[in-house]
Structures are given as C-alpha cells and as structure tokens.
C-alpha distance (Angstrom), angle and dihedral (degrees) to the residues before:
residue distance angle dihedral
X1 . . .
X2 3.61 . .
X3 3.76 127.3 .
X4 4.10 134.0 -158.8
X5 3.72 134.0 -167.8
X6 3.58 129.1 176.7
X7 4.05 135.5 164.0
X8 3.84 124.6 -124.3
X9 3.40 120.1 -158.4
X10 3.72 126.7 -151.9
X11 4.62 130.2 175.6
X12 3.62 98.1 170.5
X13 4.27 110.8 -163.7
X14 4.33 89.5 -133.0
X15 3.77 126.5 60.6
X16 3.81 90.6 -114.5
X17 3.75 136.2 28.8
X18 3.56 147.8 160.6
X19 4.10 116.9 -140.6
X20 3.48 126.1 -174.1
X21 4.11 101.0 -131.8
X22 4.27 97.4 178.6
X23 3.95 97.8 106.7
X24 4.34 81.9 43.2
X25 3.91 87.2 48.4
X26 4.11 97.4 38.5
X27 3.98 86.8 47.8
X28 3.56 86.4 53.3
X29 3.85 96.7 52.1
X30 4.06 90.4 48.8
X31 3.50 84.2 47.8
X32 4.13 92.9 57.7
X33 4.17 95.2 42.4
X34 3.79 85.9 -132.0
X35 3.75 112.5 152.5
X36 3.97 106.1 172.4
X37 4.15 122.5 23.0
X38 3.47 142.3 64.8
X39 3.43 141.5 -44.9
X40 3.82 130.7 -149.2
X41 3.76 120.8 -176.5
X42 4.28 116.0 175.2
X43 3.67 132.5 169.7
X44 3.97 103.2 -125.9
X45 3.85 92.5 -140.3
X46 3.43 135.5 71.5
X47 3.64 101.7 -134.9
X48 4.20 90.6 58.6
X49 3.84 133.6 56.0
X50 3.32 140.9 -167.9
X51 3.96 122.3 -146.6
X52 4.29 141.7 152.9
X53 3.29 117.6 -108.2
X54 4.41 144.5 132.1
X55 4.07 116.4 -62.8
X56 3.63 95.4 -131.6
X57 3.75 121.4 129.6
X58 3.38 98.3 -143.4
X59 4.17 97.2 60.6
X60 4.03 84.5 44.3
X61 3.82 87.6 61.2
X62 4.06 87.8 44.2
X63 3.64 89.2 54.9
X64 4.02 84.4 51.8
X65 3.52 94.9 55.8
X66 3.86 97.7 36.9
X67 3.66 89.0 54.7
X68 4.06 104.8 49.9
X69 3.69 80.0 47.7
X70 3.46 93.1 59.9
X71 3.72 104.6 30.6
X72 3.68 100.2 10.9
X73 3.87 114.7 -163.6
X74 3.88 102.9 -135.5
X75 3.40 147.3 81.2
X76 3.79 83.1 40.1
X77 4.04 94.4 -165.3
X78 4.60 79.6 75.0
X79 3.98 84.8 80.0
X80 3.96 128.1 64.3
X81 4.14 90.9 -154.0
X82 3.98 88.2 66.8
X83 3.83 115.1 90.6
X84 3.32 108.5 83.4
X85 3.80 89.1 29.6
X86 3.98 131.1 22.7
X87 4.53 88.6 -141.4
X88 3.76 101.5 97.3
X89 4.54 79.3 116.9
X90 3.98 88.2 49.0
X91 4.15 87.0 56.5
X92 3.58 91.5 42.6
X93 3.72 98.7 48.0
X94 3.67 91.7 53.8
X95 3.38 97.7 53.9
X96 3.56 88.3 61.2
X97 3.66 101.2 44.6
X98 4.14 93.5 42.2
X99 3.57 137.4 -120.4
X100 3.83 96.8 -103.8
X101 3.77 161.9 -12.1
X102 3.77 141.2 -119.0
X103 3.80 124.9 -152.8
X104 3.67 125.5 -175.3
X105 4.05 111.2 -135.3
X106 3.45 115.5 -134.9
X107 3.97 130.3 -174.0
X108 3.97 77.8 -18.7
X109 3.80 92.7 -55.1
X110 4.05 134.5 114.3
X111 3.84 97.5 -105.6
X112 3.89 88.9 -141.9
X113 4.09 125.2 155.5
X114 3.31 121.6 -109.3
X115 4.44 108.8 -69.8
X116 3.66 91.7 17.2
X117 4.25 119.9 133.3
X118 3.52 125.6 155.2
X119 3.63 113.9 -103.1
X120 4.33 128.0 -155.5
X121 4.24 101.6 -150.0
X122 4.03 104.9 -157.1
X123 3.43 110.7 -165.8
X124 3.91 106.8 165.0
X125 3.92 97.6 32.8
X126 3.69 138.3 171.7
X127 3.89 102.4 87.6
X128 3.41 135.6 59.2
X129 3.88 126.7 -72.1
X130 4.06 140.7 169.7
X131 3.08 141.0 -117.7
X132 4.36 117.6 -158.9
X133 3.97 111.9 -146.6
X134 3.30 115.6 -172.0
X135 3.58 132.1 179.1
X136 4.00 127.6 -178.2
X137 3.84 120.9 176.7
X138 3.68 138.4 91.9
C-alpha cells in the first residue's frame, strides 16, 4: 500500500471565505499515483474547515447568512472564549461545517456525486493556514 501527504497553504485577505480546493486536491492525487483508496483532506486549525458541497454562489452566500445566525461574529463581549482573542464565532462555525472530508479514489479519480467539490471554509482569515491531504491506497 502506498501512502501520500502533502500541506496546503491558504492567507485569505477577508475574515471568512469559502475556496473551492478540487483542482488543489485532484493535483494532489496525480501527484501520489494512487488509483483505488481513500482520501482524507482536514484543515489543521480549528477556526477553518474543509467540507463537499455544490459551487454555486448563491448557496455560498446561504451558508454566510446561516452561519452569523448561528454563531454570529459581533458584539464579541456575547462569548466567554473572547478576551485574549475576538474568534469565539470562528470556533463555532467550524464545528458546524466539520474538520474534514473523505473521498474514495477510484480508477485514479475522486469518486464524488454529481455537484460535489471540496471546499476550504476560513473563518478567522488573514494569515496563513494548512490544509493535511492524505491519501493511502494502491
């Protein structure tokens, strides 16, 4: 069995953002030679996620809304985390997006349904964070 792991790196200029990672993720699995296995793909801190779902604009903006409503970012003094920081949203929104995805890898392909991409959530941004991909398989 082989195994692959590589680092993505992402400083987005607004406090939160959605990025579509798939050509990131695919160009990581031609990278590894890997035709049939799994694929894990996690943001490596807890104020980000990473999570499949459509590339349309519109739902992006839904998951905005939904979100603050939920965990919105402001007044700050509503959360006991903030103090030191002003983030206490950032963990909460993550939480509800999740930490990460699995793909199975068939014929050397993400064996996604039909819309789905894999999606980096920032939601404390403006510095650098990673994303782990790692692929095992043969």
């Amino acid at each position: 069995m082989k195994s692959y792991r590589k680092e993505l790196y992402f400083n987005t200029s607004t406090r939160r953002a959605f990025i579509n990672i798939t050509p990131q993720i695919e160009e990581c699995l031609r990278e590894s030679g890997i035709k049939e296995g799994l694929l894990l793909c996690n943001a490596m801190h807890i104020t980000a996620s990473v999570f499949i779902n459509d590339d349309e604009s519109g739902l992006h903006r839904d998951f905005e809304r939904f979100l603050e409503k939920l965990a919105p970012e402001k007044p700050y003094d509503q959360y006991d985390h903030n103090g030191f920081e002003d983030n206490a949203d950032a963990h909460l929104k993550r939480t509800i997006m999740g930490r990460e995805v699995v793909v199975a890898v068939t014929n050397g392909k993400l064996d996604f349904g039909p819309w789905e991409q894999i999606f980096y959530g920032e939601f404390d941004g403006k510095r650098t964070k990673r994303v782990l991909v790692k692929i095992i398989g043969e």
